[in-house]
Each structure stands twice: as structure tokens, then as C-alpha cells.
C-alpha positions in Angstrom: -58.2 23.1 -9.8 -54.9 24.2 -9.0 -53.6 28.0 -9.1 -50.7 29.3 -10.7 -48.9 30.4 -7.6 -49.5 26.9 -5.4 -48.0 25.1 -8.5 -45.0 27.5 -8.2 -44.7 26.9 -4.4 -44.9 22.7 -5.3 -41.8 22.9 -7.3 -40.2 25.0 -4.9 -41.0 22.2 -2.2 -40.1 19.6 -4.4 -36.7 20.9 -5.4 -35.8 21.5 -2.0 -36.7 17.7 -1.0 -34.8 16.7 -4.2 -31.3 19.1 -3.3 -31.6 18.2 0.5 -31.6 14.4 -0.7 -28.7 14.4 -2.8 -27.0 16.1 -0.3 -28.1 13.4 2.0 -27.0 10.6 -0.4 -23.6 11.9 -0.4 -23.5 12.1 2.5 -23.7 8.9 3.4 -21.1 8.0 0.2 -18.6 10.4 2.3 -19.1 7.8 5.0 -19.0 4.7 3.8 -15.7 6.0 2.1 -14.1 7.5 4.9 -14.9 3.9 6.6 -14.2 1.5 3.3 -10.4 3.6 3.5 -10.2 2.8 7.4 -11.0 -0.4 6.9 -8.6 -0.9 4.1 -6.0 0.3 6.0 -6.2 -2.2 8.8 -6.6 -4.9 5.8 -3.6 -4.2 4.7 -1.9 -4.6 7.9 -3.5 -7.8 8.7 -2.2 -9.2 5.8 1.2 -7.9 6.9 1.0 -9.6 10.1 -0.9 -13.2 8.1 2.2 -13.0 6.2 4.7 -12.1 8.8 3.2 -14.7 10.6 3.4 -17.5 8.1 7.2 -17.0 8.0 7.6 -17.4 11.6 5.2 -20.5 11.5 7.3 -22.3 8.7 10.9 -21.2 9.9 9.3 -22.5 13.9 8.2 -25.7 12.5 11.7 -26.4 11.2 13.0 -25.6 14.6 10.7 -27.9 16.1 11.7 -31.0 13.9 15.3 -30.5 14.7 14.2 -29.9 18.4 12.3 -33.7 18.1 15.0 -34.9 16.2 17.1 -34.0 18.8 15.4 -35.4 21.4 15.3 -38.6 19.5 18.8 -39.0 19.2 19.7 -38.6 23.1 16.5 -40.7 24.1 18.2 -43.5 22.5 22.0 -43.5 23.7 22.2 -43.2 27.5 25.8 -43.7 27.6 26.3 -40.8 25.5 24.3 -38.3 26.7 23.5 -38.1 30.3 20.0 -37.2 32.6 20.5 -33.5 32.2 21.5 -33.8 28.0 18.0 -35.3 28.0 15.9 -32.9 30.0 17.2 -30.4 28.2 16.5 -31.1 24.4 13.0 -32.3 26.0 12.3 -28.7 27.5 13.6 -26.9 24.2 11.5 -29.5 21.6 8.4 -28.8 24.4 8.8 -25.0 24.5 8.9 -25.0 20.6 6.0 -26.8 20.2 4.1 -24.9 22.3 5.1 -21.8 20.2 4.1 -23.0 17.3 0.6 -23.8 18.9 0.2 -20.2 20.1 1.4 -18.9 16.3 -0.5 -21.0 14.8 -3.7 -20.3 16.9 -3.0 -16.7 16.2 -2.3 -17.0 12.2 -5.5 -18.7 12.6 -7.1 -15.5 14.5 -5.8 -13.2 11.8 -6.7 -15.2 8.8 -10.4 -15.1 10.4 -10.1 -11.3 10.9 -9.0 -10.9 7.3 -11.5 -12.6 5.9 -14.6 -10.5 7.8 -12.7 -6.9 6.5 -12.4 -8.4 3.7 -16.5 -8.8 3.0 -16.9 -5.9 5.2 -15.4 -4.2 2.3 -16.9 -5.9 -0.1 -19.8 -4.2 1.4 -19.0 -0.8 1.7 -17.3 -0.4 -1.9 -21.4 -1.8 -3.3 -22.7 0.6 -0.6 -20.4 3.5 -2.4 -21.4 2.7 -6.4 -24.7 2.5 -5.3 -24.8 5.8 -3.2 -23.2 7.1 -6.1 -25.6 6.4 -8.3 -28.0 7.5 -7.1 -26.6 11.0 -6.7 -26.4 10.8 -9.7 -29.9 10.1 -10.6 -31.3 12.6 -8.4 -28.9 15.4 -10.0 -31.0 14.5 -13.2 -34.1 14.5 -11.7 -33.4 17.9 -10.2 -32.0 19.5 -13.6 -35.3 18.0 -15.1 -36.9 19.9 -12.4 -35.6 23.1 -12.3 -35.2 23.1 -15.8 -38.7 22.4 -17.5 -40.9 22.7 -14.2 -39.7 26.6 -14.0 -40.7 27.3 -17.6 -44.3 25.6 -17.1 -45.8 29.4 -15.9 -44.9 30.9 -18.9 -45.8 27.5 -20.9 -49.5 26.6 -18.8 -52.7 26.3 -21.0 -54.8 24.4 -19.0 -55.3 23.8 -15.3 -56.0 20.2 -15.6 -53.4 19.6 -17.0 -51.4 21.4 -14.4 -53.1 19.3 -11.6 -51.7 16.1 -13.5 -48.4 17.6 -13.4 -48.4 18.3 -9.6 -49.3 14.9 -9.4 -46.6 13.2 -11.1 -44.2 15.8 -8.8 -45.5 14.6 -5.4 -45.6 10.9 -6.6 -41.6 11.7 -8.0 -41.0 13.6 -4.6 -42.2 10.1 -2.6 -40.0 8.0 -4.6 -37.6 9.9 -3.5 -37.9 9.8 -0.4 -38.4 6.0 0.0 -34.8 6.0 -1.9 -32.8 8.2 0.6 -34.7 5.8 3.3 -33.1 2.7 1.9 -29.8 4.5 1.6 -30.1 5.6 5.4 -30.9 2.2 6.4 -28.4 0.3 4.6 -25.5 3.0 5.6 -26.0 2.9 9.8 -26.0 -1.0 9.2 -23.0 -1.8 7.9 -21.5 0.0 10.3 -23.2 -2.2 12.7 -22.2 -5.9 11.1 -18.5 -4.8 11.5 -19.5 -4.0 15.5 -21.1 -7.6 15.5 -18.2 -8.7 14.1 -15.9 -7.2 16.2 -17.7 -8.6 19.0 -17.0 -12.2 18.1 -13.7 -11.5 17.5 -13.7 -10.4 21.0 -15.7 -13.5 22.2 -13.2 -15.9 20.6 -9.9 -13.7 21.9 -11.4 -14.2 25.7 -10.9 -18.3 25.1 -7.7 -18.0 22.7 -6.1 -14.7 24.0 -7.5 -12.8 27.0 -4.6 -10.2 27.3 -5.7 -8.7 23.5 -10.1 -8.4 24.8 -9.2 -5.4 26.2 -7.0 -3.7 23.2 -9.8 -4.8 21.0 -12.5 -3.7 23.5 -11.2 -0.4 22.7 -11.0 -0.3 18.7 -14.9 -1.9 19.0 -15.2 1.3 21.1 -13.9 3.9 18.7 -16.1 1.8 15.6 -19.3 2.3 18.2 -18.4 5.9 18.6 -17.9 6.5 14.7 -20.8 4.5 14.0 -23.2 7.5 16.5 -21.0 10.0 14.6 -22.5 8.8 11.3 -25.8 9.0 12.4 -25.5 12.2 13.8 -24.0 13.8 10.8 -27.2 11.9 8.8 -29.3 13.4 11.4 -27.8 17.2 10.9 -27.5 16.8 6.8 -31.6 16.3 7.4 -31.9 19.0 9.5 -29.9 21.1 11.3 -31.2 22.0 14.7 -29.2 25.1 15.5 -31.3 26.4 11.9 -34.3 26.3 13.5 -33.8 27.2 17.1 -31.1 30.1 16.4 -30.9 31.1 13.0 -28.5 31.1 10.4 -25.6 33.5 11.4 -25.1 30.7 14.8 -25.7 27.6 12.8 -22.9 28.7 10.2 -20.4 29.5 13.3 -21.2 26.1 15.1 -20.9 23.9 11.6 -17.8 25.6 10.9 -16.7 24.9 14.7 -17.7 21.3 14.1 -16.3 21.0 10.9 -12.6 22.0 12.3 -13.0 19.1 14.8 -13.8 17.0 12.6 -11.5 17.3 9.7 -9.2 19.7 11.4 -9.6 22.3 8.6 -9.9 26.0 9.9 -11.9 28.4 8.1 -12.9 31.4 9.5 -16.5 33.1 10.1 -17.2 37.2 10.4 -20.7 38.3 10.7 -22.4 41.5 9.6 -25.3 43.9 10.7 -27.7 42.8 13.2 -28.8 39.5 14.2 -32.4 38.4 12.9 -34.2 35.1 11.5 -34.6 35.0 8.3 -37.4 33.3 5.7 -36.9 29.2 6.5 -36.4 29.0 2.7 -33.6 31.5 2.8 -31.8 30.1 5.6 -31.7 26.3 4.6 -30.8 27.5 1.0 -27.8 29.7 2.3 -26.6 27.1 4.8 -26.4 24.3 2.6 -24.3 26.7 -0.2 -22.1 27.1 2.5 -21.8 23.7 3.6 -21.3 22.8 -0.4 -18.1 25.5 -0.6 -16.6 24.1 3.5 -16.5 20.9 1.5 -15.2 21.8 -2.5 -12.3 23.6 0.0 -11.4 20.6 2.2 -11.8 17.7 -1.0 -10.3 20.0 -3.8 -8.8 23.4 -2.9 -5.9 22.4 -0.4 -6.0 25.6 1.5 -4.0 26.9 4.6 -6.3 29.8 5.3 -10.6 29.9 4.2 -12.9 33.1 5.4 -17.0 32.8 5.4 -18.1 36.0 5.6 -21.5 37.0 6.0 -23.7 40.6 5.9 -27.0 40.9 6.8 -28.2 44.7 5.2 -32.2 45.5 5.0 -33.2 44.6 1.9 -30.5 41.4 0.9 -27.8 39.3 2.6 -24.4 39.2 1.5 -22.2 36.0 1.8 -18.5 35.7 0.6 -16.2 32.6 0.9 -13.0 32.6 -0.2 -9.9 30.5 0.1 -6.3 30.4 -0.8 -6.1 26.9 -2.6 -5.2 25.9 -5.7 -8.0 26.6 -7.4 -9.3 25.3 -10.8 -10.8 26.5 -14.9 -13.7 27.1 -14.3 -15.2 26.4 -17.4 -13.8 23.2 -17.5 -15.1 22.2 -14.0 -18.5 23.7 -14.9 -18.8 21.5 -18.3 -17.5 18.3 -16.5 -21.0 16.6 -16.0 -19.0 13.7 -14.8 -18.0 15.9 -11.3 -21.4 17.8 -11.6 -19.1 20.7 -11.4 -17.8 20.5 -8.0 -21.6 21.0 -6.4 -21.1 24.7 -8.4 -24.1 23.8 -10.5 -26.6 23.1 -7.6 -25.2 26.1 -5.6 -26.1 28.3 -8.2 -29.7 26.6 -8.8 -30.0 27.2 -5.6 -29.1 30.5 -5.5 -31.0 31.3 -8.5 -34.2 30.0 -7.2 -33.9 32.6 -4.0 -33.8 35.4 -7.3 -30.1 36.1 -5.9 -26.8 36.2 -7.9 -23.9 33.9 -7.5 -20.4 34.9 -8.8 -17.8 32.7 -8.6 -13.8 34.1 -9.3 -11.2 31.3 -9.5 -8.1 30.4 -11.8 -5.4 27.2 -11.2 -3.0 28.3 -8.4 -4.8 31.7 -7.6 -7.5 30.5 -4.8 -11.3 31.0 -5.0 -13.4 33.2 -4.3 -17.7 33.0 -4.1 -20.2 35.6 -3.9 -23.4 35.6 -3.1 -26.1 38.3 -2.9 -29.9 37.0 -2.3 -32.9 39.6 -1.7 -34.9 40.0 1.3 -38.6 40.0 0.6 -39.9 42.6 3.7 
């Protein structure tokens, strides 16, 4: 038979799993999106060049004919036209037909380049609704959670019927996790059929064009480099290291260090009272709040200048982020279920669930500012 308290301590598990999944899910959404717009990009330009190209195909083909033509009409009258007459329309009809070989071999090259973005795409955009989904569906299955699962030790009659509870939450918690697997899975490889495909491009370019290889060498170089940046950034949603081995106060300063690199947004970090670790719990929760605001600033606020601040005291830590975007209603963001409120919903779950208090001060054109004060059990 179960007790009360290692019931409480399953749902705390479980919604941890659950909001560290989401967060994994999207992730991997953020992504494939970032590479479905990349690859977008250079499908549109293809089809600038297969177009560009096309012209120049048709309008060298007419120059060809009347090059042949040409070379017809001074073949045949040797009293008109003289040795050199000759040898010249022959180089200029020969020079233009090898032209249009080499344009057409290439409009060839770009058509087959095309097409693989194009189901590369394909891919990615499926990858995304699917991803997104399923965000979706865990958000639900987290506000189930947190909503009815926190009342049940105020609402428990029976222990049995608590044991059959936990149950259901491990078996919900496992399902989960075999979900986020797939998603893991299926992200890394698409990434990796665009390097195969990249590759035979290459391959075909060393019979057809061997000065491009080594341009296209290098883009297949960049996509093998983003490809280990994705992994790495699944690897850190999972777990950051720096949490573990240093603490929270050094992991915050290194994400945000990363984060600058990355998306070139600057946002600054002052810490607080003395250096010490922290309840795992604590630390995880607090980090990922952080991580939730970094990102509601760099998708939605449009800010020049962002502060995390953070205050270690005795009894509670104190965290406050603020920016000077544009900021939003509130109200309105917080009732859109269709956004899930900007991540503001799970932030303050999460908050709440560490007994701390979350304010959040923000009107259109006036920045944001967040809050946060959670209590250090000694």
C-alpha cells in the first residue's frame, strides 16, 4: 500500500518528466523549423537559377540552329564563301553546341537538386505538425496532471485505490517517454537524409562538374555541423551538464553565453549572495523558467536590451527577468489556449509546484518584466 507522501513525490516525478518532454518536443519543432526555412530558402533560389537557366537554354538553342544553318549554307557554295568563311561558322555552330550541352547538363543538375529539397521539405513541414502536436498533447496531459492529481490528497479514501492511480501515472509517464523517443529519432534523421543527399549530389558533380565538389563539399560541411548542433541542443534540453556539475548560478551564465552565439541576442546575467547548490528539483525547475523567458524574448518581445537577475538569500531565491520589448495583454495571451500563453502557463505551474510566487508585469509597447520568489526548505 502506498503512502500519502510517496504518491505526492510520484506526481512530482511525473510532472517533471511530462514539462521536461514538452520542452523536448519543442525543441526539436524549433529545429526542424529553423532547417524547413533554410531549406526553403535555397529552394527558392534553385528555382531561380532552373528558371534562369531555362531561358538561357531556349534563347542558346536558337543560336545554335542559326549557327547550323549557317554552316549549311557556306558548306554548300565554295565559290562564295572561302576556307576560312567555313572554319569559322564551324567553330561558332561547335562552341554553341557544346554550351548548350554544359547548360543543359546543369539545368539537369538543378532540376535533380530541386526535386530532393523539395521532399526534404516535404519532410520536415510533417516532422513540424507532428511535433506540434504532440506538444500539444502533452500540455493536456500535464494540465490533467497538475490539475486533478494535486487535489487527490485532499480527495484520497482508499489506498487501493491510490496504488491504481500511481499505476496508470507510471504507465502515462512510459508512453511518454517512448513518444519523445520517436520524436528524437525521427528529428537527427532527417537531418541526415539531406547529408546523404548532399553526398550524391557531390558524387554526380565529380563526373559532370568537378570545379563545384569542393563549394558543395563545404555547404555538406556546414549541414554536418548543424546536424551535431541539433543533437547537442537535444542533448542539453535533456539535461544540462553544467546543472549538475556546477550549479545553477554557472549554468544560467553559460546558457545565456551560448544562447548569444547562437542567436546573437544579448541578455544580461547579475548574481546575488553566495554561491551554493541548491535542491536538484529547485535548480531544474528555475533553469528551465529561465530558459522559457530567453526564448518568449527572442520569438516575441523584439528587445535591444534583456537582464536575468538572480539572488540567492537564506531562506528563498529571487529571480527577475526583464526586457524592453514590445510587450503584450496579458490577459489575452494567458486565455489564448491556442499559444498556451506564451509557455507563461507552464512557468507558473512550475513555479507553483516549488510553493513559490510568480508575478508577471507587462503591457503592449512597455516591455516585460517576471518575478520570481521560490522558498528554500533548510
Amino acid at each position: 500500500m502506498f503512502e500519502v507522501h510517496a504518491l505526492d513525490r510520484i506526481i512530482k516525478e511525473t510532472l517533471e518528466v511530462i514539462e521536461r518532454s514538452k520542452i523536448q518536443i519543442y525543441g526539436i519543432a524549433e529545429n526542424s523549423r529553423a532547417e524547413m526555412l533554410r531549406i526553403t530558402e535555397e529552394l527558392d533560389e534553385i528555382k531561380n537559377e532552373v528558371n534562369e537557366l531555362i531561358n538561357y537554354v531556349d534563347s542558346l538553342s536558337i543560336e545554335e540552329k542559326k549557327a547550323r544553318i549557317r554552316l549549311a549554307e557556306v558548306s554548300k557554295d565554295f565559290q562564295q564563301y572561302t576556307e576560312k568563311d567555313i572554319k569559322e561558322a564551324y567553330d561558332k555552330a561547335y562552341a554553341l553546341q557544346v554550351e548548350l550541352i554544359k547548360a543543359k547538363e546543369r539545368e539537369k543538375l538543378l532540376r535533380y537538386r530541386r526535386d530532393h529539397l523539395e521532399i526534404s521539405l516535404r519532410r520536415l513541414k510533417n516532422t513540424v505538425q507532428r511535433a506540434e502536436k504532440l506538444v500539444s498533447q502533452v500540455s493536456i496531459v500535464f494540465n490533467y496532471l497538475s490539475g486533478e492529481l494535486q487535489d487527490l490528497n485532499s480527495k484520497i479514501g482508499e489506498l487501493q485505490q491510490a496504488q491504481q492511480m500511481a499505476l496508470s501515472i507510471i504507465k502515462a509517464q512510459e508512453e511518454e517517454r517512448k513518444r519523445v523517443a520517436r520524436e528524437i529519432h525521427d528529428g537527427p534523421a532527417q537531418s541526415m537524409a539531406n547529408i546523404v543527399m548532399r553526398a550524391e549530389y557531390c558524387l554526380k558533380l565529380l563526373d559532370m562538374n568537378p570545379a563545384k565538389v569542393r563549394e558543395e563539399l563545404l555547404a555538406l560541411q556546414d549541414l554536418v555541423r548543424m546536424g551535431l548542433a541539433d543533437v547537442r541542443k537535444i542533448i542539453f534540453d535533456l539535461r544540462p551538464m553544467l546543472l549538475d556539475d556546477l550549479g545553477l548560478a554557472p549554468a544560467i551564465k553559460r546558457y545565456l553565453a551560448d544562447y548569444k552565439e547562437q542567436y546573437g541576442l544579448q541578455v544580461d546575467f547579475l548574481f546575488f549572495g553566495q554561491q551554493q547548490r541548491l535542491d536538484s528539483s529547485i535548480e531544474v525547475a528555475l533553469f528551465r523558467v529561465i530558459q522559457e523567458a530567453v526564448t518568449n524574448i527572442r520569438k516575441h518581445a523584439r528587445a535591444k536590451n534583456a537582464l536575468v537577475k538572480m539572488e540567492i538569500l537564506q531562506k528563498k531565491v529571487n529571480i527577475h527577468i526583464k526586457d524592453d520589448g514590445k510587450g503584450f495583454d496579458l490577459d489575452s495571451v494567458m486565455a489564448d489556449r491556442e499559444r498556451d500563453g506564451y509557455g507563461l502557463v507552464g512557468m507558473r505551474e512550475r513555479v507553483q509546484l516549488l510553493r513559490g510566487e510568480i508575478n508577471i508585469i507587462t503591457a503592449p509597447g512597455q516591455g516585460t518584466s517576471i518575478s520570481i520568489s521560490v522558498p528554500l526548505d533548510k
